[in-house]
N, CA, C and O atoms as CSV, one atom per row, in Angstrom:
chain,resi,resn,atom,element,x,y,z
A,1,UNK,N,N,2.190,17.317,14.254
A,1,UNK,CA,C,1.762,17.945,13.027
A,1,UNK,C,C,2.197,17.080,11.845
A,1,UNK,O,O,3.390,16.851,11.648
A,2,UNK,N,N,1.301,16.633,11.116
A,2,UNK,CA,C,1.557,15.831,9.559
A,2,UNK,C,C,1.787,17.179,8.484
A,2,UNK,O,O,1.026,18.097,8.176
A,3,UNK,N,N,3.342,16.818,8.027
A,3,UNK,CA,C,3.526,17.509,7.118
A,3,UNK,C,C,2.513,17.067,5.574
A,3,UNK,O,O,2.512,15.900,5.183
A,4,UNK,N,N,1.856,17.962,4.966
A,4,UNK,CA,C,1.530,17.561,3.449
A,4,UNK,C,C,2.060,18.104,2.416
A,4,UNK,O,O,2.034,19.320,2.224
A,5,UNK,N,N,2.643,17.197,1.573
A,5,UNK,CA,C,3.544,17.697,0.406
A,5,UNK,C,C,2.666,18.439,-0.822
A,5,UNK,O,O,1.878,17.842,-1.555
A,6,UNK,N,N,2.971,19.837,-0.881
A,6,UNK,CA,C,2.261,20.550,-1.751
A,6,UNK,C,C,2.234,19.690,-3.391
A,6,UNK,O,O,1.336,19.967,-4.185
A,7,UNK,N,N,3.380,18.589,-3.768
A,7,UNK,CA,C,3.117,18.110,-4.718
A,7,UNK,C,C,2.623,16.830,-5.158
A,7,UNK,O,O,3.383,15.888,-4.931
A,8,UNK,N,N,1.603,16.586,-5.695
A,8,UNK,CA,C,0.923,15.709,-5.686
A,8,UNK,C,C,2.068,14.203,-6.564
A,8,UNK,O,O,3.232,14.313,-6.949
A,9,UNK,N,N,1.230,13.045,-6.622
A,9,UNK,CA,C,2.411,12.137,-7.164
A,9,UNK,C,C,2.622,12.222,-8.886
A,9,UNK,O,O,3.675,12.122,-9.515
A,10,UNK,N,N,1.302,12.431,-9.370
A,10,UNK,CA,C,1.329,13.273,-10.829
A,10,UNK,C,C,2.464,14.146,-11.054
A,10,UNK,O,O,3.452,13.877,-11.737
A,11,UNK,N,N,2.216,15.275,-10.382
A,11,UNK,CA,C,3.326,15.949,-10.982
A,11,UNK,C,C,4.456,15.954,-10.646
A,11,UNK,O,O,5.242,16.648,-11.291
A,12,UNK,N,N,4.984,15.076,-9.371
A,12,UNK,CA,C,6.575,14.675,-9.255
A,12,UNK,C,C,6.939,13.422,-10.418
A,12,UNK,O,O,8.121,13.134,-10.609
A,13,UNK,N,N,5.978,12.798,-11.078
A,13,UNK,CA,C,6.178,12.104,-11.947
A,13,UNK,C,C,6.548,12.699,-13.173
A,13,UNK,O,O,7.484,12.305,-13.869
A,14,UNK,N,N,5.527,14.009,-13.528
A,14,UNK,CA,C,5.543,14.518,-14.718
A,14,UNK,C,C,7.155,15.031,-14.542
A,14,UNK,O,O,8.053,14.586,-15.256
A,15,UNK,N,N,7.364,15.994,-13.523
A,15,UNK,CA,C,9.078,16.101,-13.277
A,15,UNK,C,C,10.350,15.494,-13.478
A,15,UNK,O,O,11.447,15.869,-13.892
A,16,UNK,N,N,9.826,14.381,-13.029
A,16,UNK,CA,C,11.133,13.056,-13.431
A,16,UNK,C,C,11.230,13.078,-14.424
A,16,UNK,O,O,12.251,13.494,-14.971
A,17,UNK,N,N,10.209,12.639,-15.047
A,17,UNK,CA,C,10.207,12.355,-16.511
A,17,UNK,C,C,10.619,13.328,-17.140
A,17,UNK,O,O,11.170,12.968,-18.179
A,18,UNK,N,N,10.603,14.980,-16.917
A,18,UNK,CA,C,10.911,15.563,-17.846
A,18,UNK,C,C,12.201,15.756,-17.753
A,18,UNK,O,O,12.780,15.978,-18.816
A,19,UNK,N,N,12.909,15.734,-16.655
A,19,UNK,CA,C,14.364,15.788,-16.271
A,19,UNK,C,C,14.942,13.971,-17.369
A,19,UNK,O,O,16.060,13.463,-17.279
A,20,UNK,N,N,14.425,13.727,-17.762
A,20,UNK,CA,C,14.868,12.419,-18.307
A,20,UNK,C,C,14.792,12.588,-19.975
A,20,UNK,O,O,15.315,11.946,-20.886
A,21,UNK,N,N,14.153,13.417,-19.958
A,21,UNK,CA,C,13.649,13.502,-21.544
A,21,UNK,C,C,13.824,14.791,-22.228
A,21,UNK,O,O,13.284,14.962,-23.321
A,22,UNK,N,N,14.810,16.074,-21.463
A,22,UNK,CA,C,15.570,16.773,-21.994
A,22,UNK,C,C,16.637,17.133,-21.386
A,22,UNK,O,O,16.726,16.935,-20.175
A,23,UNK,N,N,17.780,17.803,-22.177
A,23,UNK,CA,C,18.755,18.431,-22.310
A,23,UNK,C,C,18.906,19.536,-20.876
A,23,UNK,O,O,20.044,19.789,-20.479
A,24,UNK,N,N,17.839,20.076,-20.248
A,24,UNK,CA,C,17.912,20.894,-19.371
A,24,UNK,C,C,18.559,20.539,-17.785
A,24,UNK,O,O,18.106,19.592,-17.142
A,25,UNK,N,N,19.712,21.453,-17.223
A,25,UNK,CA,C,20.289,20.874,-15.943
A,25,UNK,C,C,19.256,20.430,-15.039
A,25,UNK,O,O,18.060,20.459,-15.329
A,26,UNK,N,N,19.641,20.090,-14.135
A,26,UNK,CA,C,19.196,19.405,-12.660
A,26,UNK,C,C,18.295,20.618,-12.188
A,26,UNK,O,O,17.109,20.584,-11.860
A,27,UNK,N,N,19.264,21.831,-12.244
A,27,UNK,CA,C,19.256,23.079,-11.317
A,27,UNK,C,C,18.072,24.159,-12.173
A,27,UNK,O,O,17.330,24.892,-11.519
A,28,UNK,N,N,18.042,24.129,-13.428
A,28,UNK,CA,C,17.125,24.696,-14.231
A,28,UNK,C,C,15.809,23.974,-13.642
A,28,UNK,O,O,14.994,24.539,-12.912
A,29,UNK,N,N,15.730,22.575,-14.096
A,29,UNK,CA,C,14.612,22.255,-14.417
A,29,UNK,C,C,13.646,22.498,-12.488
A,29,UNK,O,O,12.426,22.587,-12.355
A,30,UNK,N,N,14.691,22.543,-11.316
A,30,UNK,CA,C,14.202,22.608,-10.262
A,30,UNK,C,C,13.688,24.014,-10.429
A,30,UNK,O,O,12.549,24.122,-10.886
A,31,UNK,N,N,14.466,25.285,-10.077
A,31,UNK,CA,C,14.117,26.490,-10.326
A,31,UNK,C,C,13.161,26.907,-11.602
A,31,UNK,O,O,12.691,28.020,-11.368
A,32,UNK,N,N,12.778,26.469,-12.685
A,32,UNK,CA,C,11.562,26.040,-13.136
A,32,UNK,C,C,10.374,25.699,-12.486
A,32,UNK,O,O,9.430,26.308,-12.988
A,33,UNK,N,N,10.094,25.067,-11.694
A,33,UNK,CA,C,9.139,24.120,-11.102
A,33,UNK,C,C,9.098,24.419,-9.503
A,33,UNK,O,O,8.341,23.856,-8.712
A,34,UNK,N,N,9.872,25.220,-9.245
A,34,UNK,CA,C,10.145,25.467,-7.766
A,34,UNK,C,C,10.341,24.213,-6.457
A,34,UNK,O,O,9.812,24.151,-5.348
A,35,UNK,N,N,11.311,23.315,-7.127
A,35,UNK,CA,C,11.513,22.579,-6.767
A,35,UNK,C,C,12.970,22.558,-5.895
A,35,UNK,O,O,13.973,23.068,-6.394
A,36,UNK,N,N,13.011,21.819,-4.318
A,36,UNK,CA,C,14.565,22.152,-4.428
A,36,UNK,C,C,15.078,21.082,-4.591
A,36,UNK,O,O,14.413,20.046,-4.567
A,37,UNK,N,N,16.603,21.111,-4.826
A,37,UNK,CA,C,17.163,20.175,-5.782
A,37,UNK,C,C,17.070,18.420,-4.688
A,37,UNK,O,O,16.545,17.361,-5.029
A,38,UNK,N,N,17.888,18.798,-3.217
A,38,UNK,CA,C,17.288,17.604,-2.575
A,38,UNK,C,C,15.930,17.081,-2.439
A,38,UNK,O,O,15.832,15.911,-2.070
A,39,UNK,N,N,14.817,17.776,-2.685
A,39,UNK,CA,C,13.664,17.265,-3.072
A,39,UNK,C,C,13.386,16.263,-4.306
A,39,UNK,O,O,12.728,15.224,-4.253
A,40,UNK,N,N,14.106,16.870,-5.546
A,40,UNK,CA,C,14.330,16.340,-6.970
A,40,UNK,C,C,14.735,15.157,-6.878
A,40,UNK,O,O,14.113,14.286,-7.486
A,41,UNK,N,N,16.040,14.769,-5.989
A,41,UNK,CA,C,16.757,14.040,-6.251
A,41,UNK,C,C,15.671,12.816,-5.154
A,41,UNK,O,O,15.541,11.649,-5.524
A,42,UNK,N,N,15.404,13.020,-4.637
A,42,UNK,CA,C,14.949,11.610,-3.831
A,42,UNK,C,C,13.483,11.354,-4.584
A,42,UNK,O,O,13.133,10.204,-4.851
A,43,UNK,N,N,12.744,12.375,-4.872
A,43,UNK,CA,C,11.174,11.794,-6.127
A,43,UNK,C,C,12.322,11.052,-7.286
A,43,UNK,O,O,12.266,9.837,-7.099
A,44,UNK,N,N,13.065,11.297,-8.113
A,44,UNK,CA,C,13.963,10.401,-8.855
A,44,UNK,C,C,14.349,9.366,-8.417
A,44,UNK,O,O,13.735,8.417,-8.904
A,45,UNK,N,N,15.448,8.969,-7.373
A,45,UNK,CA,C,15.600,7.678,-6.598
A,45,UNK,C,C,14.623,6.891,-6.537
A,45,UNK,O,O,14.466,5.983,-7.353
A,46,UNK,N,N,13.571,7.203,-5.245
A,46,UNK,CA,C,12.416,6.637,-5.296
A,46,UNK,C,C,11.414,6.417,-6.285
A,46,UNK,O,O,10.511,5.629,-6.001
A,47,UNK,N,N,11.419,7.094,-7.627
A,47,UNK,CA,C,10.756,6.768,-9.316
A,47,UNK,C,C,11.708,5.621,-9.510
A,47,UNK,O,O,11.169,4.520,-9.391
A,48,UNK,N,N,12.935,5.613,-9.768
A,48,UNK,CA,C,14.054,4.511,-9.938
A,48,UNK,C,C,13.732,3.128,-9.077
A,48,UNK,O,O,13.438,2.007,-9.491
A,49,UNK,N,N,13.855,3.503,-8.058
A,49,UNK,CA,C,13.528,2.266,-6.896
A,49,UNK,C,C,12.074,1.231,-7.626
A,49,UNK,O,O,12.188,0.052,-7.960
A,50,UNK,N,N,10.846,2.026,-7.725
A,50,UNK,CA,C,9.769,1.407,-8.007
A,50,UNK,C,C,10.166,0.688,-9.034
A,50,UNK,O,O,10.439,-0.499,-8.853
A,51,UNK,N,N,10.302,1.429,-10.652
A,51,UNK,CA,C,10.739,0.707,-11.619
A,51,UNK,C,C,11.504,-0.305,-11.425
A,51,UNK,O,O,10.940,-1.340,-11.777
A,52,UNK,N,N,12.639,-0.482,-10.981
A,52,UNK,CA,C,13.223,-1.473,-10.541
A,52,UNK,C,C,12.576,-2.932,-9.573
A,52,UNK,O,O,13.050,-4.065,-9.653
A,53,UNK,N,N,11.466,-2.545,-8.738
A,53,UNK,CA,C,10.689,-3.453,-8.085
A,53,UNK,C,C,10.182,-3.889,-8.913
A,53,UNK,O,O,10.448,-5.064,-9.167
A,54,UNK,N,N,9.100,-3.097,-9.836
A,54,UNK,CA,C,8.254,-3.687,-10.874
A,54,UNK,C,C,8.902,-4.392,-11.590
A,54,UNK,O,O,8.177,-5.290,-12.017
A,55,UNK,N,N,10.108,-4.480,-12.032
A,55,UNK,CA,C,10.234,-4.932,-13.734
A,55,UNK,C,C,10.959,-6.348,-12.676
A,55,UNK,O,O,10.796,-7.487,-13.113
A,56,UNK,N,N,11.582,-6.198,-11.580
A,56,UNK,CA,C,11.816,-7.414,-10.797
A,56,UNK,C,C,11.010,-8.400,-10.330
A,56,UNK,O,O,11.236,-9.533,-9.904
A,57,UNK,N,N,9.804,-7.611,-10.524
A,57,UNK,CA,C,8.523,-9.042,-10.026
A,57,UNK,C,C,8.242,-8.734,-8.609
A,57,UNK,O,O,7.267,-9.302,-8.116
A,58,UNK,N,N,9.021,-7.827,-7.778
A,58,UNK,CA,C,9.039,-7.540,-6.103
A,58,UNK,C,C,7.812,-6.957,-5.882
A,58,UNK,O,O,7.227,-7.188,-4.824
A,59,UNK,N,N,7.275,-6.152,-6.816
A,59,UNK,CA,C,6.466,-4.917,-6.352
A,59,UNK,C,C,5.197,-5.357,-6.363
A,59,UNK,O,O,4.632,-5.616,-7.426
A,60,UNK,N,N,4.394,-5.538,-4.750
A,60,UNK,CA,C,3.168,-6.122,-4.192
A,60,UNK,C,C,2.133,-5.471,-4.817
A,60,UNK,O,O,2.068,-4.245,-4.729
A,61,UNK,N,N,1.091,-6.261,-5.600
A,61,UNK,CA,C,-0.285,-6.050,-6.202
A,61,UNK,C,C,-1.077,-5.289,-4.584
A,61,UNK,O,O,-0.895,-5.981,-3.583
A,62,UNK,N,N,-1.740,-4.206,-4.415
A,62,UNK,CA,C,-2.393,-4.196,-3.374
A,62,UNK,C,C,-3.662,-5.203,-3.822
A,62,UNK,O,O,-3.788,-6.240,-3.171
A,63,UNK,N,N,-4.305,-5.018,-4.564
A,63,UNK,CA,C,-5.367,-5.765,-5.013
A,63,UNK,C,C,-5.925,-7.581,-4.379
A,63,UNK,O,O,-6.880,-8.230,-3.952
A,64,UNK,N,N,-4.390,-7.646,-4.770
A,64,UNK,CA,C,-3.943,-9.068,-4.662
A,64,UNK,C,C,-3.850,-9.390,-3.183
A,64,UNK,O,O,-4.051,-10.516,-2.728
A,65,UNK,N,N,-3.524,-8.298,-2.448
A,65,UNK,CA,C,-2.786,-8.808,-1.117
A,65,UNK,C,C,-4.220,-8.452,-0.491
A,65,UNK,O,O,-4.765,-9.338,0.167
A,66,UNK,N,N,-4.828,-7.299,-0.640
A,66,UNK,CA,C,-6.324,-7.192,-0.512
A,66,UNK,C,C,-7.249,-8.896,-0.663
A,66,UNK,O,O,-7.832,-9.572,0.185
A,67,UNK,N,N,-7.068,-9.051,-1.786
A,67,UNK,CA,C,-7.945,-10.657,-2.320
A,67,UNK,C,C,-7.336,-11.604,-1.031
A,67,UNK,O,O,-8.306,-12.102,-0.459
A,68,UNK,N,N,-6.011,-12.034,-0.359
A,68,UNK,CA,C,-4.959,-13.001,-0.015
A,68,UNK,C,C,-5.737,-12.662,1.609
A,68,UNK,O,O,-6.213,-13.588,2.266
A,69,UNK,N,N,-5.765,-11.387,2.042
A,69,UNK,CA,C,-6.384,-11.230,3.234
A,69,UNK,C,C,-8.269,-11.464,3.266
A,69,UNK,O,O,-8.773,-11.941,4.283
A,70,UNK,N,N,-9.016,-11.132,2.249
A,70,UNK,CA,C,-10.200,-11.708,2.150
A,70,UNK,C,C,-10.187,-12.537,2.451
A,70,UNK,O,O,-11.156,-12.724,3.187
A,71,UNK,N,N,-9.440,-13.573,2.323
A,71,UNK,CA,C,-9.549,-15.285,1.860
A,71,UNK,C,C,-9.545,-15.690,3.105
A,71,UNK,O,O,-10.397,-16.481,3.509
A,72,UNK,N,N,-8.292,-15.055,4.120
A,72,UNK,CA,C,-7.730,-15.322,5.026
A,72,UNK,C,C,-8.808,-15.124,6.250
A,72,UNK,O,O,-8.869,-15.804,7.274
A,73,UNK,N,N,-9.791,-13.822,5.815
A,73,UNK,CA,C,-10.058,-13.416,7.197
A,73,UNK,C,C,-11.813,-14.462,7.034
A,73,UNK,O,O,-12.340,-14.706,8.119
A,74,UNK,N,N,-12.411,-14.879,6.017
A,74,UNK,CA,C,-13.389,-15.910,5.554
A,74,UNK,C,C,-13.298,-17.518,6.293
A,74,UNK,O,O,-14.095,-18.252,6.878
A,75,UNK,N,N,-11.800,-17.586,5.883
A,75,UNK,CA,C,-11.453,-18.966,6.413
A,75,UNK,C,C,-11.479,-18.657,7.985
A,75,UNK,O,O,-12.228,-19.417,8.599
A,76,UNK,N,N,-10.609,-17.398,9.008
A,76,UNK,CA,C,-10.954,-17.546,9.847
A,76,UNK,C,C,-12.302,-17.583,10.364
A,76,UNK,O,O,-12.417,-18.043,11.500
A,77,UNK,N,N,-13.422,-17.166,9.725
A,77,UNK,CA,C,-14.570,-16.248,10.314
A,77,UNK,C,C,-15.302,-18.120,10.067
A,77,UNK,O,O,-15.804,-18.623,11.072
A,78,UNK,N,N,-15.290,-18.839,8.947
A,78,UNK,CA,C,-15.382,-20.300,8.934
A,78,UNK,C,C,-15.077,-20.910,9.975
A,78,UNK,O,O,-16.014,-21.613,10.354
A,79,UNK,N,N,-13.774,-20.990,10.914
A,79,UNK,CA,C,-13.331,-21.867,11.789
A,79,UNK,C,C,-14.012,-21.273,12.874
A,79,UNK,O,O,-14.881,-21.925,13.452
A,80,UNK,N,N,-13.701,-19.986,13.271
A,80,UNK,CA,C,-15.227,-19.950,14.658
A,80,UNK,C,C,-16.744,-19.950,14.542
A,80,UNK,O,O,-17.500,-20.035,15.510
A,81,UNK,N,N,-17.190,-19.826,13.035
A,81,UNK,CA,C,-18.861,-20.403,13.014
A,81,UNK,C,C,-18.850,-21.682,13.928
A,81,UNK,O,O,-19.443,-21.754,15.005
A,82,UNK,N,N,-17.911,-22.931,13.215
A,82,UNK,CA,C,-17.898,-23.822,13.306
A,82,UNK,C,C,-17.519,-24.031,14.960
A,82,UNK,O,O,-18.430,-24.419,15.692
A,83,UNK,N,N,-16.704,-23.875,15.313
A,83,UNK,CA,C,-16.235,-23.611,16.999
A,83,UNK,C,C,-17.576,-23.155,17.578
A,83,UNK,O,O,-18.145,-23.896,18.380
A,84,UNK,N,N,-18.127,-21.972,17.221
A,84,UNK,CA,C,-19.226,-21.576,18.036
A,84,UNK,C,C,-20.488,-22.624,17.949
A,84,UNK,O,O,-21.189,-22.623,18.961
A,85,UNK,N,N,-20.950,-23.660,16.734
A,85,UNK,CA,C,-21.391,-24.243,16.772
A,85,UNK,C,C,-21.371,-25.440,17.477
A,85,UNK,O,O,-22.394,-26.006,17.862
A,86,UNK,N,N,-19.892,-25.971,17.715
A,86,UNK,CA,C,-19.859,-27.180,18.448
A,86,UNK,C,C,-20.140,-26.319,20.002
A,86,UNK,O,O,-21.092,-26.793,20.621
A,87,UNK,N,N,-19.585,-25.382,20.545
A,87,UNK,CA,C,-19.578,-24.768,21.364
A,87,UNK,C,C,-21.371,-24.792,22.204
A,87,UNK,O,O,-21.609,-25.199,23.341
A,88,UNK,N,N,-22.407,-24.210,21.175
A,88,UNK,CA,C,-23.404,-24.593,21.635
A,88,UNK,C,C,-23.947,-25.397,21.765
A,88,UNK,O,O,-24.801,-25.345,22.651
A,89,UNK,N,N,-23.798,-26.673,20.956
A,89,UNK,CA,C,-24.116,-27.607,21.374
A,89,UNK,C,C,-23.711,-28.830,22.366
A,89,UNK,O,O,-24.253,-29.884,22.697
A,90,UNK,N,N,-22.744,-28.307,22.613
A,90,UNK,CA,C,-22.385,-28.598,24.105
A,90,UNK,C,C,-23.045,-28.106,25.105
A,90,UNK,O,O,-23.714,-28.791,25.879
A,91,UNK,N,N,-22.899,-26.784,25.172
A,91,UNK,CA,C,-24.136,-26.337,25.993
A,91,UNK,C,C,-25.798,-26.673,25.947
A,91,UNK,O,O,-26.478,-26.176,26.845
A,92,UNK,N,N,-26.281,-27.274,25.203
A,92,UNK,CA,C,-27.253,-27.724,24.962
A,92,UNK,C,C,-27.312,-28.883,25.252
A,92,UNK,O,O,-28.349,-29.234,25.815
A,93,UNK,N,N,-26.523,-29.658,25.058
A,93,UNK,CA,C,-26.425,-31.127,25.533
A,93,UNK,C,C,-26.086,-31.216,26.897
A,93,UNK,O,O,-26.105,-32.429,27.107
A,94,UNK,N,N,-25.732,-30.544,28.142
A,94,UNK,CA,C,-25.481,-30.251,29.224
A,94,UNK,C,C,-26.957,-29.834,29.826
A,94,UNK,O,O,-27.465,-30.356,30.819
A,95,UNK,N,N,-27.470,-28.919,29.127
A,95,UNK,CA,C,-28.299,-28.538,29.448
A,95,UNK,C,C,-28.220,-26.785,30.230
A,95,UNK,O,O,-29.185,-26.181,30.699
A,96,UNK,N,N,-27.196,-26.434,30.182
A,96,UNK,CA,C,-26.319,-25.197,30.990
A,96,UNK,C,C,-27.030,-23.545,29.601
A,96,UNK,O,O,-26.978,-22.362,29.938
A,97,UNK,N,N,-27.500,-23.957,28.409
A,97,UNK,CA,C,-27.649,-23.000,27.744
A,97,UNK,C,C,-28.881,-21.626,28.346
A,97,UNK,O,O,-29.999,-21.746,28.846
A,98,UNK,N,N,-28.058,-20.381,28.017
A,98,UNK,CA,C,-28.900,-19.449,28.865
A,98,UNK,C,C,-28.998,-19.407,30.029
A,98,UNK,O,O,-29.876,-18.673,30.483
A,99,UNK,N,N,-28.143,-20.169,30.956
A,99,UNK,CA,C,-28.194,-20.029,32.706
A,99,UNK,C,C,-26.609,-19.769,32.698
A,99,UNK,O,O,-25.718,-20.246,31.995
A,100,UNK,N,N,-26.589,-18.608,33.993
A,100,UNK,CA,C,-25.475,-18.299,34.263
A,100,UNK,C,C,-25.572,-18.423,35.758
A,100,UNK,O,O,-24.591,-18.180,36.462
């Protein structure tokens, strides 16, 4: 069974943030939001963690790594055209093409 988290990433964001940007306890702002507090605390960590990747330069573009595997899977799909081409014409020059 896949658990699904009733809260979407929007509003564990909007949460953090608001726990950051007022005066209200830990324990309020959970019981507010019906949040429990070990829940709170790891969407925070893990908000912390990212920021910290990003502003470090660590944190992988999918886009990019998307583009890096295009490239990758082109160049392979290039080297067996080319393979399959010498390939038949070997068989053609044998004379073996289409007989099994």
């Amino acid at each position: 069974m896949v658990y699904k988290s009733r809260w979407a990433p929007d509003e564990k964001i909007r949460i953090v943030l608001e726990s950051l940007s007022t005066n209200v306890s830990t324990a309020e702002l959970c019981r507010k939001h019906g949040v429990s507090p070990p829940a709170f605390y790891s969407w925070k960590e893990r908000f912390f963690q990212g920021g910290k990747l990003a502003l470090s330069g660590q944190l992988r573009d999918p886009a990019k790594e998307k583009e890096a595997e295009n490239e990758r899977l082109k160049k392979l799909i290039g080297e067996l055209t080319i393979a399959n081409d010498a390939f038949k014409k070997t068989l053609e020059a044998t004379g073996r093409r289409g007989s099994r």
